[in-house]
N, C-alpha and C positions, 0 to 999 in steps of 0.2 A: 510451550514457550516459557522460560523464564523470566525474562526481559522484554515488555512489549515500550516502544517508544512510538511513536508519531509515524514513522516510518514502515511500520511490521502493521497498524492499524489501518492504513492506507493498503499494503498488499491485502492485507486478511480481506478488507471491502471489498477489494479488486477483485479477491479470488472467488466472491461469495457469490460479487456479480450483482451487487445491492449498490443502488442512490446513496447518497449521503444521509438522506432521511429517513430511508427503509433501516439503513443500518447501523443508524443512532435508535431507531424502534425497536428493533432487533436486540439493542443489545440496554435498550432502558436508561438512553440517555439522552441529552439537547442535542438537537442540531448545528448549534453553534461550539459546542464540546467537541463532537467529530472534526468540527472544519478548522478551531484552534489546533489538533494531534496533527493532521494531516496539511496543515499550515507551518506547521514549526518544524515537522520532521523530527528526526534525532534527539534536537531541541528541548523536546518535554518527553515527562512518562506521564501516562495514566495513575490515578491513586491506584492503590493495593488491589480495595474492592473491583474496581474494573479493571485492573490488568486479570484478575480470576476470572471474569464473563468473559475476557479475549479470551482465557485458555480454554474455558467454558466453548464457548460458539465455533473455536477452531476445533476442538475436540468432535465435536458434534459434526462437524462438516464432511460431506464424502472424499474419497479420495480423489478426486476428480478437482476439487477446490482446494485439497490437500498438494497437488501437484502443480495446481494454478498458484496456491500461497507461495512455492517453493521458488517456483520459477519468478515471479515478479520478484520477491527478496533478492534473490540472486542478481536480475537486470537491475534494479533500484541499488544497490551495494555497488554497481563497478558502473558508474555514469561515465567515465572517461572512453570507456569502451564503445559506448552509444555514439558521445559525441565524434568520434574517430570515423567513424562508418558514416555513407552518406547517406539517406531520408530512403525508400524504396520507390523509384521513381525518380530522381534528383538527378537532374544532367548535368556536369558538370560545367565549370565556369570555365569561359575564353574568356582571355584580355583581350582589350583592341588593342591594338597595336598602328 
């Protein structure tokens, strides 16, 4: 990855399948670093040195979390898609009338 933002560090966790605090551990940094990236989205990058420990840790990851990273990117990228579809389980709504 070239370009990690707040967004791409949030799937990576997702995909690893790590807490917030395992995967600030993980990657040797605060817990409240994590939840700033993953609060702001888009919003911030990580410095230099840490977007290398994302290429680092994704590099390292099997393909199995390689395909979990891929897929959360993709759902997290097209929200409008999400909100269109209705909940799994979600009955739809009558008016009274």
């Amino acid at each position: 990855m070239h370009h990690w933002t707040g967004l791409e560090t949030r799937a990576l966790r997702l995909a690893l399948r790590l807490s917030v605090r395992a995967f600030a551990e993980h990657l040797g940094v605060a817990v409240a670093t994590v939840s700033k990236w993953e609060s702001k989205r888009t919003g911030t990058e990580p410095r230099p040195d840490t977007q290398a420990m994302l290429d680092t840790a994704l590099g390292r990851a099997d393909a199995t979390a390689h395909l979990r990273f891929e897929t959360l990117l993709s759902e997290m990228a097209s929200p409008a898609r999400h909100l269109a579809q209705p909940a799994a389980g979600a009955r739809p709504r009558c008016s009274a009338t």
